[in-house]
N, C-alpha and C positions, 0 to 999 in steps of 0.2 A: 128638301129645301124649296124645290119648285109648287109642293101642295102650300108650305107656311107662304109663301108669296113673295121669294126671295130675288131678286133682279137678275137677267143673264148673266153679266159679269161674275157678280158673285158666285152664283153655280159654275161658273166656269172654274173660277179659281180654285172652289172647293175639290171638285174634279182633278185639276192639275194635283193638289196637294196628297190626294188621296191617291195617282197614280204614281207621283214621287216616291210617297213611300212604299209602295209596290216595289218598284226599280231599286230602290233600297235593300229592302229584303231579300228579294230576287237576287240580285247583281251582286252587291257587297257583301250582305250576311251570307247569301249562299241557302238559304230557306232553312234555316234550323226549326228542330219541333220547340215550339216555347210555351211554358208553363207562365202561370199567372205573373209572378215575376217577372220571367224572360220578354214578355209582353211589353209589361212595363219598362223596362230597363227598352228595349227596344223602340218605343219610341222617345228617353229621353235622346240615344243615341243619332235617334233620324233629326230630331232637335238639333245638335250640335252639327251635325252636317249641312243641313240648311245654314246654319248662323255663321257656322267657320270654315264651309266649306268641305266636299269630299273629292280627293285626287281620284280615287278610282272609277265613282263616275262620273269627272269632269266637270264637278259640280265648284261653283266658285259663291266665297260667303254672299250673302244676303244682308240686307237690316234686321235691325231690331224688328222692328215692326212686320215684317216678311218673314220670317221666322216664327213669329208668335202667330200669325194669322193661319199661316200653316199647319200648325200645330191645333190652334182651336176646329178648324174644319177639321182635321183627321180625327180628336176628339169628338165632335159633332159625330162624325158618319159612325163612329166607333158605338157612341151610346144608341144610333137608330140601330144599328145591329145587334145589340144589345136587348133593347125592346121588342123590336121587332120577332128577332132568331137566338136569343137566348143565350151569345156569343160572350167571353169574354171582356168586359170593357179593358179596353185598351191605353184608355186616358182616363181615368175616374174620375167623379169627384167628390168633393167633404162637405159636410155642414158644420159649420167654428158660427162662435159668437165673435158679434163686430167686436166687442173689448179685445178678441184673438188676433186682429189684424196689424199689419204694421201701418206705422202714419201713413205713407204714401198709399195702400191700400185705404185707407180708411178716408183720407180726401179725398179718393176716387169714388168711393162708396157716395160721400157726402155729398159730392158734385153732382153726380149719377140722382141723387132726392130730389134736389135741387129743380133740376131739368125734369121729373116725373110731376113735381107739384104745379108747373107750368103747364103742364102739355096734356097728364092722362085725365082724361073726363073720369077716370075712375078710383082719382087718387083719395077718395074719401073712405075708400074700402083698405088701404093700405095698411091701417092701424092692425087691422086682423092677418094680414100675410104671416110666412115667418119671417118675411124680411123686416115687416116692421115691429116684430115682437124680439126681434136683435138677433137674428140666426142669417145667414146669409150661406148659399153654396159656391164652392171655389173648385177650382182643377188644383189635386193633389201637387200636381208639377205644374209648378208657376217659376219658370226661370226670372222673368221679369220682378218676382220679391227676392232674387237675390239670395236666397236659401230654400232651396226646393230641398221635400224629404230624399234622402239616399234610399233608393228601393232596395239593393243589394249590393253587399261587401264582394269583388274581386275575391273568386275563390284562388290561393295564391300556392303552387306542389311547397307539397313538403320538407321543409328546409331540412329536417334531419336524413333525407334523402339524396341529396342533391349531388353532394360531392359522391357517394355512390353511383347516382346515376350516371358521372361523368366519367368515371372511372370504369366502368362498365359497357364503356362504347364500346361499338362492335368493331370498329375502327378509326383512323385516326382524322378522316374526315366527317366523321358523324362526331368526334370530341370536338371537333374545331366547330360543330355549331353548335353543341350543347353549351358551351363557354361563353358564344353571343347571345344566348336565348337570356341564360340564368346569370350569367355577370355583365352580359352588357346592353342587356334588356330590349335584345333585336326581334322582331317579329317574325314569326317562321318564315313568309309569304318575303320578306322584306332579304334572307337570306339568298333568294332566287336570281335577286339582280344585282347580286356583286361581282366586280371586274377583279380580273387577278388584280391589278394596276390599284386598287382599291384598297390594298394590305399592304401598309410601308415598317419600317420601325422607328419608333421613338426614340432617338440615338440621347436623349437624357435621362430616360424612365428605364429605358429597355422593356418598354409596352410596345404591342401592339397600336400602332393606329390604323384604324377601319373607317372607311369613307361611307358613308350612304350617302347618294345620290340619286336623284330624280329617276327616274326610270327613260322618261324621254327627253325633259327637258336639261338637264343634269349635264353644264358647260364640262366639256374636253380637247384638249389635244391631240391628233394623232397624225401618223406620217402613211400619205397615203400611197397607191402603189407606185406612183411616178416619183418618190422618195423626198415630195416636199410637205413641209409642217402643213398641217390645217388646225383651225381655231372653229368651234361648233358646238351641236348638241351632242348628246349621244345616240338619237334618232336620226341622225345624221350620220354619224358614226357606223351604226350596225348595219345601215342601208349601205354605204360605200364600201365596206369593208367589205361587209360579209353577205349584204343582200337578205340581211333579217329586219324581223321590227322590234321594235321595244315588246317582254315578254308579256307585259301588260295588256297589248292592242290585240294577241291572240284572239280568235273565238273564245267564247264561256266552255268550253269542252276540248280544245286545245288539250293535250297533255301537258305542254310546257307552260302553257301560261299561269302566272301567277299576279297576283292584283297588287296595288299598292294603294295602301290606304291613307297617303300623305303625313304630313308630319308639320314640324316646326322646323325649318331650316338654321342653322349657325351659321351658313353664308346664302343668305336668300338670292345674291346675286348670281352667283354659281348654284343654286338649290340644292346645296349638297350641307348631312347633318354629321355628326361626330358620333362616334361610340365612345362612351364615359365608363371605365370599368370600375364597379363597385370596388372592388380587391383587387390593388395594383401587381398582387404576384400571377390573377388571372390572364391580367393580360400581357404578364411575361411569359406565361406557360403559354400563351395563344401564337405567341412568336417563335417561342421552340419547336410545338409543332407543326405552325405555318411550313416552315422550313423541312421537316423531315416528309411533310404532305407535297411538298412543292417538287423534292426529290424522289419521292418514291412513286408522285398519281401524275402533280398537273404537269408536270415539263414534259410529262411521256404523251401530250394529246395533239395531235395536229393547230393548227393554229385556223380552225374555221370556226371559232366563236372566242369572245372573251370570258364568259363565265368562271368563275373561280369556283364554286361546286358544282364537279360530277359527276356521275355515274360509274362505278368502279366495277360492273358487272361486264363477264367477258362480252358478251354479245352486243352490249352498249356501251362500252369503256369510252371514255371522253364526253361521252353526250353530255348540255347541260343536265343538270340535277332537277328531276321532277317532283312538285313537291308533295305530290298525294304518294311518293315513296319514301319521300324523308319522313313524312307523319306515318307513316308505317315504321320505318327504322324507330323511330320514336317511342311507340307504342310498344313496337317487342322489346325496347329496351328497357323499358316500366315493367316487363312483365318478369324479364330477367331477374328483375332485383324486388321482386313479391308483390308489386303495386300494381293494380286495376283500373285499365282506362275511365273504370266509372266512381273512380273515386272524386272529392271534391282536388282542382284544381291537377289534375293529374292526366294533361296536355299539353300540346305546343306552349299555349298563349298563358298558364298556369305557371311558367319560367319564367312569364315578362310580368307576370304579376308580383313572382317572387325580387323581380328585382327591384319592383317599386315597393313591396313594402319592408324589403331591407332598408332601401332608403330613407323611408319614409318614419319607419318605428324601432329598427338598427342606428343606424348613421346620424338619425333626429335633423336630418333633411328640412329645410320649408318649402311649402306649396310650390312659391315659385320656381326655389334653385331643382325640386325634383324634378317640375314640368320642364322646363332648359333639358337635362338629362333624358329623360323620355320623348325630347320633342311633341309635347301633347300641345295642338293648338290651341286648346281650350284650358283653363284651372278645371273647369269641373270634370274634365276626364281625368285627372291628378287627382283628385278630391276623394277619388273612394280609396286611397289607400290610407287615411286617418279615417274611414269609417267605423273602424273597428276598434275595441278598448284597449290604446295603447299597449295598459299594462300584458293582456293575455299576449297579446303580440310579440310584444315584447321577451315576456319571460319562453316561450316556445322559440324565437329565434336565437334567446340566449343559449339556451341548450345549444342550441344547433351549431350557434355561432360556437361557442366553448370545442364543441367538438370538432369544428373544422381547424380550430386552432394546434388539436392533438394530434388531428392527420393530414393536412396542410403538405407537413415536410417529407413523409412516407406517399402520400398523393403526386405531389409533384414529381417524386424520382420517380415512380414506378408508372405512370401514368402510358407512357410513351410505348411501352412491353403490353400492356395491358387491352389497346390500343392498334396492335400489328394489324395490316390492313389484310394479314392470311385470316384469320379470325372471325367468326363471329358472322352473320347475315351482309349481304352487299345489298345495293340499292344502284 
């Protein structure tokens, strides 16, 4: 930028955008290896953080315009590395004919002539471009036309799997988060920060209600040692209480630590979101063994943390739950029941996918009411679970669906046996 003869500011900015998305990768993604895809999809994701904001790293939305500027500088640097070093482009772009463009595009286009037949000494050469022979280049991902292409479908586990795999817990606190991943479309990372206090019962449903809440800012009550109420955060909370921090503000290498990647709140004022269980008898089975978990692990744990998942191993009993062990619990339990971590969607975050496109191509959900249920701050992070052709979808979760309906009622009794916390691997 500084040889084409670009102004400080501007380099600066560009800079700033280019190290954003560093911190992005770095920090929140956690530096996965990405394929030409993964790339892609990666920066519309840095996209949607700038524009709506990321909790984890403290990132708060921007404009329109601050967003998109962002986005074309990481592009920019993207294609000199590309020229340059042979690198991946990261942000692409297309050649379409202006007849391809939406009006608003194409006014901008018109405008943009408009101002070159004023100003370039060289506009008599225009007719030969391809811009003036009707061909124009554009970024693949142009959020601003409102329908940017979907680079890739949310690979989502395998629904004909599912109920197996829950039933296959190694015990009855790895079922009680299998339950929130795949019916209540809770994030693995997002299970780390729930307070016992956080799991009540629905005294009309006989569902489980599940709080998620803010990690630090996340309004509570509690009674402190001098036995009077206090009203606060919960960064407040864990510091008085217990002399901890939110598990979020850890070091990057922290064992405990785990990120949160923000959400849509149902009470923005409290910041705390709901769990919406697809299958209302999941989250009665989540209540049943709330209770037999509450009696047989968490009441047995000293009272120096609030966490409601934790570690059930002798030598760490009570600690909270680490979560590079539950993704292990996770994994051996895929492998339990024939399925290979390198399958498509056959992870943590492959459960949350399952439950949006239950929603989505099961339930025939719309946009909106799914994003509500996922807390996605954005539609376009909702949007890839209609990426996919309905029908195929469809008919594979019908299978699926038919079959949970046959074992449903032999799942729910036996569950609990199946389930025994003597069993199976600890974490």
């Amino acid at each position: 930028m500084l040889l084409l003869g670009s102004k400080g500011p501007t380099v600066s900015k560009a800079a700033k955008a280019i190290g954003l998305l560093y911190d992005y990768y770095v920090l929140d993604q956690r530096c996965p290896t990405l394929d030409e895809r993964g790339l892609h999809l990666l920066i519309r994701q840095f996209y949607e953080a700038r524009r709506y904001g990321c909790e984890s790293l403290g990132w708060r939305p921007v404009s329109l315009k601050t967003a998109l500027d962002d986005l074309e500088y990481v592009g920019q640097f993207s294609t000199f590395c590309q020229d340059n070093y042979g690198h991946m482009e990261a942000h692409p772009s297309e050649r379409v004919l202006v007849s391809a463009m939406s009006n608003r595009e194409f006014n901008n286009w018109l405008a943009q002539g408009h101002g070159r037949k004023r100003f370039d000494l060289l506009y008599h050469t225009y007719g030969a471009s391809q811009e003036g022979q009707g061909f124009v280049t554009r970024r693949v991902f142009r959020p601003e036309a409102g329908q940017s292409k979907r680079i890739r479908s949310a690979k989502y586990f395998p629904p004909e799997h599912v109920l197996d795999f829950i039933s296959r817990a190694a015990n009855t606190r790895d079922a009680l988060c299998w339950l929130l991943i795949f019916y209540g479309g809770v994030r693995i990372s997002e299970l780390m920060h729930l307070y016992v206090r956080d799991i009540s019962l629905d005294q009309r449903s006989g569902m489980a209600r599940v709080v998620l809440a803010h990690p630090r800012e996340g309004k509570i009550q509690w009674t402190t040692r001098r036995g009077t109420l206090r009203n606060g955060i919960r960064a407040d909370f864990l510091d008085e209480r217990y002399q901890r921090v939110p598990r979020q503000d850890f070091a990057t290498y922290h064992p405990e630590r785990a990120g949160w990647k923000g959400m849509k709140y149902d009470d923005e004022q409290r910041r705390e979101g709901w769990i919406y269980w697809s299958d209302p008898r999941m989250g009665q089975l989540f209540w049943k063994l709330h209770k037999e978990y509450m009696r047989s692990v968490r009441l047995r744990v000293s009272d120096n943390h609030p966490y409601y998942f934790v570690s059930i191993k002798d030598d760490a009993f009570g600690e909270p739950l680490k979560l590079k062990n539950l993704r292990d619990q996770f994994y051996g339990n895929a492998r339990r029941i024939g399925l290979s971590p390198s399958q498509d969607g056959v992870n943590p975050h492959g459960g949350r996918h399952f439950y949006g496109y239950f929603g989505a191509t099961w339930l025939r959900l719309s946009k909106e009411k799914l994003q509500v249920l996922m807390h996605h701050a954005s539609v376009l992070s909702t949007e890839v679970y209609y990426a996919l052709d309905p029908k195929v979808v469809r008919d594979e979760l019908a299978l699926a669906h038919q079959r949970m309906l046959e074992a449903v009622p032999t799942f729910l009794n036996g569950l609990t046996l199946a389930s025994a916390d003597g069993d199976g691997s600890h974490a």
